[in-house]
C-alpha positions in Angstrom: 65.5 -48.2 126.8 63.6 -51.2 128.0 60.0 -51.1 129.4 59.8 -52.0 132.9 57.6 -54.9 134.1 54.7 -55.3 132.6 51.9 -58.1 132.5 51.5 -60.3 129.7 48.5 -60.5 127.5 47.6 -64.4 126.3 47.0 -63.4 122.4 46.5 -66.3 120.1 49.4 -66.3 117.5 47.6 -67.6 114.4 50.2 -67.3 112.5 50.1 -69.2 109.3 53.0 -71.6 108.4 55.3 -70.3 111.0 56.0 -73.1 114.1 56.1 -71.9 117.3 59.3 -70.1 118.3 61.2 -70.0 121.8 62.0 -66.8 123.4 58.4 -64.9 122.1 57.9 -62.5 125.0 55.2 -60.7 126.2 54.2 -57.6 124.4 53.9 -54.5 126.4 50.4 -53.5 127.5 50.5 -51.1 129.8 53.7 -48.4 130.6 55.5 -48.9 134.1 58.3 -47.5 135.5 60.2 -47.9 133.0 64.1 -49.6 133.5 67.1 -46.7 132.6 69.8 -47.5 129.9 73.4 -46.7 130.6 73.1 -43.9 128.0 70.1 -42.3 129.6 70.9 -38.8 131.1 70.5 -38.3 135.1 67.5 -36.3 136.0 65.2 -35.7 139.2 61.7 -35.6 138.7 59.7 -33.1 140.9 56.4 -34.1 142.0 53.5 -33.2 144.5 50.1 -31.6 145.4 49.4 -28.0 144.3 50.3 -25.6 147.3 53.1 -27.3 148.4 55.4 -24.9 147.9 57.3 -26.8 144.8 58.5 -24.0 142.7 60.2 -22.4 145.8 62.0 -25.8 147.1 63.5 -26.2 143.4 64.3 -22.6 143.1 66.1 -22.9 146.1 68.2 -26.4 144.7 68.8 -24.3 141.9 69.6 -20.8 143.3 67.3 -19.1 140.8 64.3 -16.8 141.4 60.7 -19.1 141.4 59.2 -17.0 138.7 62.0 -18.3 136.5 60.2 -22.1 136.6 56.9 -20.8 136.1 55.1 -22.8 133.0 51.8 -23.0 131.8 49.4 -25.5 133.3 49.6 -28.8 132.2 53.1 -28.4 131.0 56.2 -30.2 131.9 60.0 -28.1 132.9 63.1 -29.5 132.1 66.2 -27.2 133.3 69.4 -28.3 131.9 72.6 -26.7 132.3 74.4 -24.2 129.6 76.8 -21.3 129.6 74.3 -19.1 127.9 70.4 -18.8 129.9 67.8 -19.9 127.4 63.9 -20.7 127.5 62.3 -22.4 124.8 58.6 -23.8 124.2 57.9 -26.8 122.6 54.8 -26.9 120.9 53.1 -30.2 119.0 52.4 -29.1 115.6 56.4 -26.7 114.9 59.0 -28.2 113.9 61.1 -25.4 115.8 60.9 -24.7 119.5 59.6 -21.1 120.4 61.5 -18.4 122.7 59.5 -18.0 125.8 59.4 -15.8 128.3 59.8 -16.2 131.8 56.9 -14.3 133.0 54.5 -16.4 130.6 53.3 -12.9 128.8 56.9 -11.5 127.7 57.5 -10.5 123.7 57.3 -13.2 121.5 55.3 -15.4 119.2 51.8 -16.8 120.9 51.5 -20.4 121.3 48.3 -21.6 119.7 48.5 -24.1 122.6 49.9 -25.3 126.0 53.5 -26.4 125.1 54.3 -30.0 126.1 57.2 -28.9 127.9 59.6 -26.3 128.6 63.2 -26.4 128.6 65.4 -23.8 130.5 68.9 -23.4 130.4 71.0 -22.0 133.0 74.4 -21.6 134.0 74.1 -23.4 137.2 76.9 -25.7 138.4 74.2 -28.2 139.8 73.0 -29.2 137.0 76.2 -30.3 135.2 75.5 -33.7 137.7 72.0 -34.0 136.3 68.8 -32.3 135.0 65.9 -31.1 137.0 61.9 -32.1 135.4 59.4 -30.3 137.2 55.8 -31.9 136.6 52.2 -30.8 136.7 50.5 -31.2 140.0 49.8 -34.8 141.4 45.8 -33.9 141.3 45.8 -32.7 137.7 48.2 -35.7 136.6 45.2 -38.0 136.0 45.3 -41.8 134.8 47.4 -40.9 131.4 50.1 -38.6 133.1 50.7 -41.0 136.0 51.9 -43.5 133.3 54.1 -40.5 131.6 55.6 -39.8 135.2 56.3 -43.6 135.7 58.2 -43.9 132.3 60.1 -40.0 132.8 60.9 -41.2 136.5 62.2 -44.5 136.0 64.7 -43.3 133.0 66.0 -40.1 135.2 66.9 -42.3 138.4 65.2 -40.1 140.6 62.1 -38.5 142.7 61.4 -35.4 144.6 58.3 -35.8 146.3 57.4 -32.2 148.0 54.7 -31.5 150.7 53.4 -28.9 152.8 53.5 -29.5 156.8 49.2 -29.2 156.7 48.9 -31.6 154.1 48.4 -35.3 153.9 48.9 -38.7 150.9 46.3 -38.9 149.3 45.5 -42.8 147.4 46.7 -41.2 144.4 49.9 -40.4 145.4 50.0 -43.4 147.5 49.6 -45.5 144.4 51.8 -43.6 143.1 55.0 -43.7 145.2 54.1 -47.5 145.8 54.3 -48.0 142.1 57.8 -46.1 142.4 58.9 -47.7 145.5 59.1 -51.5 143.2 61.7 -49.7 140.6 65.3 -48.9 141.0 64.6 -45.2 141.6 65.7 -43.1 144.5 63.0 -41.0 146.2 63.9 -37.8 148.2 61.1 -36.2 150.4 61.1 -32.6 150.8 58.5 -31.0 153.8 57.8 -27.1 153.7 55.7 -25.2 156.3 51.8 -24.9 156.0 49.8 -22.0 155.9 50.2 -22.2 160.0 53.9 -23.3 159.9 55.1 -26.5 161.2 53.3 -29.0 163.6 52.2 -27.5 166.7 53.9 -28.4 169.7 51.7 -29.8 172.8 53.0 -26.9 175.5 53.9 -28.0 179.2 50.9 -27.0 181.6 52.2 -24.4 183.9 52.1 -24.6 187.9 48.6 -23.9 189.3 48.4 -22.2 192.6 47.1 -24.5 195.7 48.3 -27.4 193.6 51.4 -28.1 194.8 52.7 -28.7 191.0 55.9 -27.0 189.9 57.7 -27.1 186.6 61.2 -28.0 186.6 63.6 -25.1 185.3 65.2 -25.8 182.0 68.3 -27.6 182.6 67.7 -29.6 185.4 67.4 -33.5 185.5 63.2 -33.5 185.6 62.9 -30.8 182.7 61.1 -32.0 179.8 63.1 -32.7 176.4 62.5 -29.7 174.3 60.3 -30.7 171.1 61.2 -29.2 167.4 58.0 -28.5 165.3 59.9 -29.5 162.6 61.3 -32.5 163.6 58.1 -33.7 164.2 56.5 -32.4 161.6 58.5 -34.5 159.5 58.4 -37.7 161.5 54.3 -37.9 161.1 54.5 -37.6 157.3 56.9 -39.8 157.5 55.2 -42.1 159.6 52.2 -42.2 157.4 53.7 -43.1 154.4 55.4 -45.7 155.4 52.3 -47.1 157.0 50.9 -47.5 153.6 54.4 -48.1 151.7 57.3 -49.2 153.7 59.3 -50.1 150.3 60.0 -46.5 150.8 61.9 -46.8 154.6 64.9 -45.8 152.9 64.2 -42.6 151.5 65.4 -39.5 152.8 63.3 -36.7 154.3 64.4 -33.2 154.4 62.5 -29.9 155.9 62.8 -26.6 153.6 61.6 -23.3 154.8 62.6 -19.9 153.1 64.4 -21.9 150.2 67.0 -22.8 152.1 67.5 -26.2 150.6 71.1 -26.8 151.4 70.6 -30.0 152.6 68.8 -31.2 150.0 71.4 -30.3 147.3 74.2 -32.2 148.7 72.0 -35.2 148.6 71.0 -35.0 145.1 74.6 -34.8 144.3 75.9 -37.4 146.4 73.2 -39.6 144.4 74.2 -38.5 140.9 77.4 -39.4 141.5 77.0 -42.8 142.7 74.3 -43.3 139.8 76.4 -41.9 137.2 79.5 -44.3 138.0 76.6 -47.2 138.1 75.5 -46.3 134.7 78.7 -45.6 133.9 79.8 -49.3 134.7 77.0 -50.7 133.6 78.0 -49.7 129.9 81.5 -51.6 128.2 83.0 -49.3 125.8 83.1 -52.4 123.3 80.2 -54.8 122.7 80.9 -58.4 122.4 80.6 -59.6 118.9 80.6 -55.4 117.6 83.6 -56.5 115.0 85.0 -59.2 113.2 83.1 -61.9 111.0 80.3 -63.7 112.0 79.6 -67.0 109.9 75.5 -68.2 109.0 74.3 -71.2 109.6 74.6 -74.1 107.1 70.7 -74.6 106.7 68.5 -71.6 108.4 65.3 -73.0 106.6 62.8 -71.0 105.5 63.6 -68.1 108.2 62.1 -65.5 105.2 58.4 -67.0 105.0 58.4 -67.5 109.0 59.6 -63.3 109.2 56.8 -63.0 107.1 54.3 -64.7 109.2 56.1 -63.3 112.5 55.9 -59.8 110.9 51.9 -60.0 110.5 51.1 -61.7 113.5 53.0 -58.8 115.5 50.9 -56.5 113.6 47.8 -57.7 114.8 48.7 -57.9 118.4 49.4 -54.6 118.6 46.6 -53.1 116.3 44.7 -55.3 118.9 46.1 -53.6 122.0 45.8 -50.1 120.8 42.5 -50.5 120.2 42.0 -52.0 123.4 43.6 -48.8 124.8 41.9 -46.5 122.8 38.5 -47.8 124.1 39.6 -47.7 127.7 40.7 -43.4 126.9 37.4 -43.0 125.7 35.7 -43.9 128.7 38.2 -41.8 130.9 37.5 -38.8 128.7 33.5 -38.9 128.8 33.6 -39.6 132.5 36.0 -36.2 132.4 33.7 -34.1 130.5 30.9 -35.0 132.2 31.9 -35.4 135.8 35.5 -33.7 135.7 37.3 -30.9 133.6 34.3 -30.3 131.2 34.5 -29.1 127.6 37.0 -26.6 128.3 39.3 -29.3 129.8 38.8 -31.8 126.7 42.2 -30.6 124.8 43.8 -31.3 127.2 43.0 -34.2 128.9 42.8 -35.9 125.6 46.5 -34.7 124.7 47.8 -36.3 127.7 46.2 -39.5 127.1 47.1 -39.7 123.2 50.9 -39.0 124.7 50.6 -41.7 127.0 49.2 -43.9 123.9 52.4 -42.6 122.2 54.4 -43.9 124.1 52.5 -47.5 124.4 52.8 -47.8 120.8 56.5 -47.1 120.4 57.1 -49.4 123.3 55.0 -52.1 121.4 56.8 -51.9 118.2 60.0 -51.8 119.5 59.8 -54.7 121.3 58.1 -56.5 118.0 61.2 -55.5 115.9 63.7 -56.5 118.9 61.6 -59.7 118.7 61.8 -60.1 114.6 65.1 -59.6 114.6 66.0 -61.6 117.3 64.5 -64.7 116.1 65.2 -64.6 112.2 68.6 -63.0 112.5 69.4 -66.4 115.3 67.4 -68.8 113.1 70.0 -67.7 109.8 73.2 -66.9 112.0 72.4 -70.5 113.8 73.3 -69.0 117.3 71.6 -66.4 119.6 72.7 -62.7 119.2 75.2 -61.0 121.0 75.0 -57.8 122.2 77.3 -56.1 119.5 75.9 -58.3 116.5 72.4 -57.1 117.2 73.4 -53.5 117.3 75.1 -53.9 113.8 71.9 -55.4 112.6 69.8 -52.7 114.3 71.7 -50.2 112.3 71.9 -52.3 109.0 68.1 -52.6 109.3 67.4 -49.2 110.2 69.7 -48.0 107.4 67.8 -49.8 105.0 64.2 -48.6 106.3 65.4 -45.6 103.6 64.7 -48.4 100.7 61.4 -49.2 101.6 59.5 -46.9 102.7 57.4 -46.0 99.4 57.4 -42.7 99.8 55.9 -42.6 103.3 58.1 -40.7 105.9 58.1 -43.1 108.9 59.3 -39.9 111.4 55.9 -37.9 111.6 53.6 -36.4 114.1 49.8 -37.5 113.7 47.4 -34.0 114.7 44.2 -34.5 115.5 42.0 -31.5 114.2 39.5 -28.9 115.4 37.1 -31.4 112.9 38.0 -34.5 115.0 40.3 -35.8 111.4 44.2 -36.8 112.0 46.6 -34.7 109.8 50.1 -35.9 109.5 53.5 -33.2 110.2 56.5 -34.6 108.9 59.7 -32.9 108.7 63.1 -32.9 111.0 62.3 -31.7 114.1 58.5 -32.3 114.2 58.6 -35.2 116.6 61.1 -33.5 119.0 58.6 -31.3 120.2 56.6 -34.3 121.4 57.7 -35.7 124.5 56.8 -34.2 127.8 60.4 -35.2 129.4 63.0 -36.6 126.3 65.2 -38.8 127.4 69.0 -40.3 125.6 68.9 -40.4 121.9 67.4 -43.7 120.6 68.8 -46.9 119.7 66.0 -48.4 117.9 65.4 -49.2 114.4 62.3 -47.5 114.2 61.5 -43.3 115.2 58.8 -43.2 118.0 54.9 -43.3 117.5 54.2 -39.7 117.9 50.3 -38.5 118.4 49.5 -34.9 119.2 46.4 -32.6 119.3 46.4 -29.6 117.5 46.5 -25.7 118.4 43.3 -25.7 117.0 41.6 -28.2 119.4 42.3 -25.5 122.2 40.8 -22.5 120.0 37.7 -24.5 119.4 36.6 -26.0 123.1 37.4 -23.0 124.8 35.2 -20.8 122.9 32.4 -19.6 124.9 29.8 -20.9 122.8 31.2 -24.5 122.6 30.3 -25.7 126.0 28.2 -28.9 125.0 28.9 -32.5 126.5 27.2 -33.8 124.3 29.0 -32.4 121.8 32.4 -32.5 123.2 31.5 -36.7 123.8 30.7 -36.9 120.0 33.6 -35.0 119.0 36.0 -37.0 121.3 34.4 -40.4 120.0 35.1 -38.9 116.5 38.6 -38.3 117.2 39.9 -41.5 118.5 37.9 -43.3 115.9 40.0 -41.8 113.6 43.0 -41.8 115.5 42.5 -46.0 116.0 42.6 -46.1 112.3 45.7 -44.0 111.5 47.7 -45.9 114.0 46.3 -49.2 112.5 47.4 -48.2 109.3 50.9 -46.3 110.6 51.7 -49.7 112.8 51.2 -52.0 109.4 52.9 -49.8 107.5 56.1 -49.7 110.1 56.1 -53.7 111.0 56.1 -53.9 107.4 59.6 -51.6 106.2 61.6 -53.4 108.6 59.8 -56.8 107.2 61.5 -55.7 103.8 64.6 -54.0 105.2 65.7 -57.1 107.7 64.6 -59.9 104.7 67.1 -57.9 102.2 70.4 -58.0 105.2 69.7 -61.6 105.9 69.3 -62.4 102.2 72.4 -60.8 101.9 74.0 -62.8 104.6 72.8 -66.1 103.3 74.1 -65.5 99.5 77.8 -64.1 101.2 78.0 -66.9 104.0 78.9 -64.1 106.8 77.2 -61.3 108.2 77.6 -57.8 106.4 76.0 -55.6 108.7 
């Protein structure tokens, strides 16, 4: 999976020994629509304002009742296909998904807190083209899960945008579907009736008496066209958004009423199909260079003190970044609590934001190993990498990582607690339960950044007697002090095992004259 465009940041490389090297791209500073694999699973992403009738268009895609998509606020709904109907919760801080029932109060284990997502399974035949992700409201998204919507939309391949008839774009969702309308995503519109139903419709003034005016019978040659409410309806949203984003002119539109989204359906499989064979194509079932030998070069130099330098100077940059980011979260979340959700809207505002930062940082240090490798591994093989050689060296590297990791389990969940510490959950499955919308299973050497708040933070900031901004700002400050230092110390500590872990496959190339990987 490869971020999508992103602005460079000018950093200083001060690296010590090590010449400048070609090919050094920009490090990923922000998250943007992010570009799809060929391995990524087809999905539509839902998305609109609250009151636009969003559970009931879906549940009429799906054929299901609405109260089967109901989540808790704030929470993310992934329906996949399966013989056998399931519902499960997952929770940052388990290492096991809980059952969950449909009605939100049904038997079962309570959460301690909002679960980042839900995942239902049914046995609907739609869903065998692609997944369905239902998403919180566009007005409760905020700064942090706009950027999670940009990365979930641009790896699914597709957008449902749903409106009512009586309501209007606001910026946000301009901004939104503008940032949208520059990736290779398709975008469906779906309009459902207002509180008054669809558009009025201007009526035709009667004949008056002494006026001599008459109205021309339906049928004849003068009658006036009839007008559908619907029709036009549609046309005006239509209009305005393409006043403000005509990247978007080739988007469908579709009206639902009653759940009738017939329509709508045939679309969203006519798309998967022709994305699916695109993806599908897009993928050869054997790499170039995947087997066979591949020689070193006579004289690579001193590749291993210039990894060494590269290494650290990667470090930095994105130590530097995070940091950067972390300051910019703080000022969002003050200007929440005192202006916007309040105390009892801290957990999860600040959850949002550290997934966000989550996903930054594993961005970031992917594309710093993709970088390491690329440059040592083509300074010692005396050639730039081919596709298949760099996945056998992604493997050999990441199969080494076991080697070097001095007792520190690299696949972990950082909690931040009710105290405003960070607490670390290791263990298979804990980072699973993580992502708001999961996407293909990943390729890179290293498991993702994964930074969570705890059940706890919930408990404490929705207690009645902890309603202090002040407070909540000092707690908040506390938190991502503490978080800036755990991911300083987590992204040394990973730059550093695949350091160790590509020097020993390289060493081991050089001594051998060819490749082992």
């Amino acid at each position: 999976m490869k971020p999508g465009p992103l602005p460079a940041v000018d950093v200083p490389d001060d690296t010590a020994g090590a010449a400048k090297l070609p090919h050094r791209g920009p490090l990923p500073t922000r998250l943007g629509v992010t570009e799809p694999g060929p391995e990524e699973p087809l999905a539509v992403v839902a998305v609109g304002p609250a009151g636009a009738g969003r559970p009931e268009v879906l549940a009429g895609v799906l054929r299901l009742d609405p109260g089967m998509l109901a989540v808790p606020a704030g929470s993310w709904l992934v329906v996949r296909h399966s013989r056998v109907p399931t519902r499960a919760a997952y929770v940052p801080g388990y290492r096991q998904p809980h059952a969950y029932g449909a009605d939100l109060l049904a038997a079962g284990p309570a959460l301690a807190r909002p679960p980042r997502r839900v995942e239902l399974s049914v046995p609907e035949p739609l869903l065998r083209h692609f997944s369905l992700v239902d998403t919180p409201d566009t007005g409760a998204l905020g700064a942090a899960g706009t950027r999670l919507l940009f990365d979930a939309a641009g790896r699914a391949g597709a957008v449902l945008f749903v409106t009512a008839a009586d309501q209007a774009f606001t910026a946000v969702e301009l901004n939104l579907l503008a940032e949208v309308a520059r990736a290779r995503v398709e975008v469906f519109f779906a309009v459902t009736p207002g509180a008054a139903g669809w558009a009025p419709v201007p009526e035709v003034p009667a004949a008056t008496e002494g006026t001599g005016a008459s109205v021309a019978p339906v049928g004849s040659a003068s009658a006036p066209a009839p007008v559908d409410p619907v029709a036009v309806t549609v046309e005006a949203h239509r209009a305005a958004l393409l006043a403000a984003v005509p990247g978007l002119a080739r988007a469908r539109w579709f009206a639902v009423a009653d759940g009738d989204g017939a329509d709508l359906r045939r679309a969203l499989v006519g798309w998967a199909a022709d994305e699916g064979l695109r993806r599908a194509s897009a993928d050869p079932p054997v790499l170039p260079g995947a087997q066979g030998r591949v020689p070193v070069a006579a004289d690579p130099g001193d590749w291993s003190e210039r990894l060494d330098g590269q290494a650290r100077s990667w470090a930095r940059r994105i130590r530097q970044h995070l940091a950067l980011e972390l300051a910019n979260a703080h000022l969002r979340v003050v200007q929440e609590i005192v202006f916007g959700v309040g105390c009892a809207g801290l957990p999860q505002l600040l959850d949002r934001e550290m997934e966000a930062l989550s996903l930054l940082a594993t961005a970031q240090c992917d594309h710093a190993v993709r970088r390491l490798v690329e440059e040592a591994a083509g300074r010692v093989l005396g050639a730039p990498l081919s596709a298949g050689v760099r996945r056998r060296l992604f493997f050999a590297v990441r199969w080494g990582l076991a080697d070097h990791r001095a007792g520190h389990e690299l696949d972990r969940v950082l909690l931040v607690t009710s105290t405003g510490g960070v607490a670390g959950l290791t263990g298979a499955g804990a980072t699973d339960a993580l992502a708001s919308c999961p996407g293909a299973e990943r390729e890179e050497v290293l498991p993702p950044v994964a930074v969570a708040l705890s059940g706890a933070c919930w408990q404490h900031w929705r207690s009645p007697g902890n309603h202090d901004p002040n407070a909540a700002r000092a707690w908040a400050q506390r938190a991502l002090r503490e978080i800036e230092l755990e991911l300083s110390r987590e992204v040394s500590r990973r730059i550093e095992v695949v350091r160790l872990s590509l020097d020993g496959v390289l060493s081991d190339a050089v001594d051998h004259g060819i490749l082992l990987a």
